[in-house]
Phi, psi and omega in degrees: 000152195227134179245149187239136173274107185276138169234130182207171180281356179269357185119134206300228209123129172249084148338089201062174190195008167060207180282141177253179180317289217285043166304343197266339157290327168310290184323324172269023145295348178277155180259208201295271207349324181296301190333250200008299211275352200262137195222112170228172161230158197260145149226269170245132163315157210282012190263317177268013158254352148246030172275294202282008151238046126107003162321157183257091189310315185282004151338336219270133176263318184182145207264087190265106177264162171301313211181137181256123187171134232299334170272359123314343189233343167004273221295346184288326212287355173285335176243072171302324187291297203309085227290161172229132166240159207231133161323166163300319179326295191286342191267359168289286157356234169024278201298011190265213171241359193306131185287300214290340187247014167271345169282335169293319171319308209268008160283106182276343169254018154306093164268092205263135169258149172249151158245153192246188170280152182257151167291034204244089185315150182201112173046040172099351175286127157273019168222180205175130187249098204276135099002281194252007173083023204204004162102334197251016143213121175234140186251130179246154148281154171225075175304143142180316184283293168211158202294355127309300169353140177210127145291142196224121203236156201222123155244167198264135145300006166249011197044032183289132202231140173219148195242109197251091182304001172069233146210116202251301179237163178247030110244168151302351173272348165299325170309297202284273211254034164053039187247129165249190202237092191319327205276320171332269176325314185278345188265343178229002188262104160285351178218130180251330167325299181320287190308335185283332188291308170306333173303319189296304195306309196311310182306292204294357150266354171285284171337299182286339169225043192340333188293319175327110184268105157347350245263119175270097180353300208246027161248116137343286146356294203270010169239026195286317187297348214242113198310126184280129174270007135241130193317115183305120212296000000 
């Protein structure tokens, strides 16, 4: 799982945040069945690969999730200074009962902020969370996955634009040609409808904007442009 560094002058944001040191306790908050079906490998964490190329720690402004569920947000419990922010949706989510929000439960130094939405449509969404007032990081909702779920679209001073779906889909052909994986949907999609209309939307903006780079959590693939700060194992 990949957590991504945003960088701007009002303060980073780290996008998702992958696997932490204590994943394997999270992870066992879950219940047997999840295990069973669950396969991951650790190598370094986002706290410690940007410790070893020489980040300023104190940059981090705030932590942005896609979604909170235990291979996202693991990686928060490693940055206790770090507010992790969230929708009201999703931090209801959490704070609920749900077996997919209980390795989130077990961060006890989890500091969650909500941030809320604007009546301000972005790219056919009708709502929308501008971040810095400037246009280069907006958070749109995407329910489906979870009551929560967000898109966080990134433009570039160089106006290279990127859209980060969290998982909305578990590949790029869930975007393109709109296929999901059924077993998949019953076990993590609280609405599946909701991921299919998002789905929709995503496509018919892929389509309008080809230049648009994609990026899907758990596809490898779609973080191929987006540079790494330390060499890849």
């Amino acid at each position: 799982m990949t957590a991504t560094l945003i960088k701007h002058p009002k303060g980073d944001l780290l996008i998702d945040t992958g696997f932490g040191r204590d994943i394997a306790q999270h992870l066992a908050t879950l219940p047997l069945f999840f295990r069973l079906l669950t396969r991951y490998s650790l190598n370094k964490t986002a706290r410690e690969q940007l410790q070893s190329s020489g980040y300023d720690l104190t940059r981090l402004r705030a932590i942005l999730l896609t979604h909170s569920h235990w291979d996202h947000i693991s990686g928060a419990a490693d940055f206790p200074e770090v507010p992790v922010w969230i929708p009201p949706a999703e931090r209801s989510f959490v704070q609920g009962e749900d077996f997919t929000t209980a390795p989130a439960r077990s961060i006890k130094s989890l500091h969650l902020e909500e941030y809320r939405f604007d009546a301000h449509p972005y790219l056919g969404f009708a709502e929308s969370h501008d971040v810095h007032g400037d246009g280069t990081v907006v958070i749109v909702p995407a329910p489906g996955h979870s009551p929560g779920s967000v898109i966080v679209f990134v433009t570039l001073p160089d106006n290279k634009r990127y859209a980060f779906i969290g998982d909305l889909a578990w590949q790029l052909e869930g975007v393109t040609e709109q296929e999901e994986r059924p077993l998949t949907q019953r076990l993590a999609d609280v609405e599946p409808r909701l991921v299919r209309e998002n789905l929709a939307h995503m496509a018919a903006i892929s389509a309008r904007y080809p230049e648009m780079t994609i990026v899907v959590a758990h596809d490898p693939r779609s973080f191929a442009s987006i540079p790494t700060l330390v060499p890849k194992p």
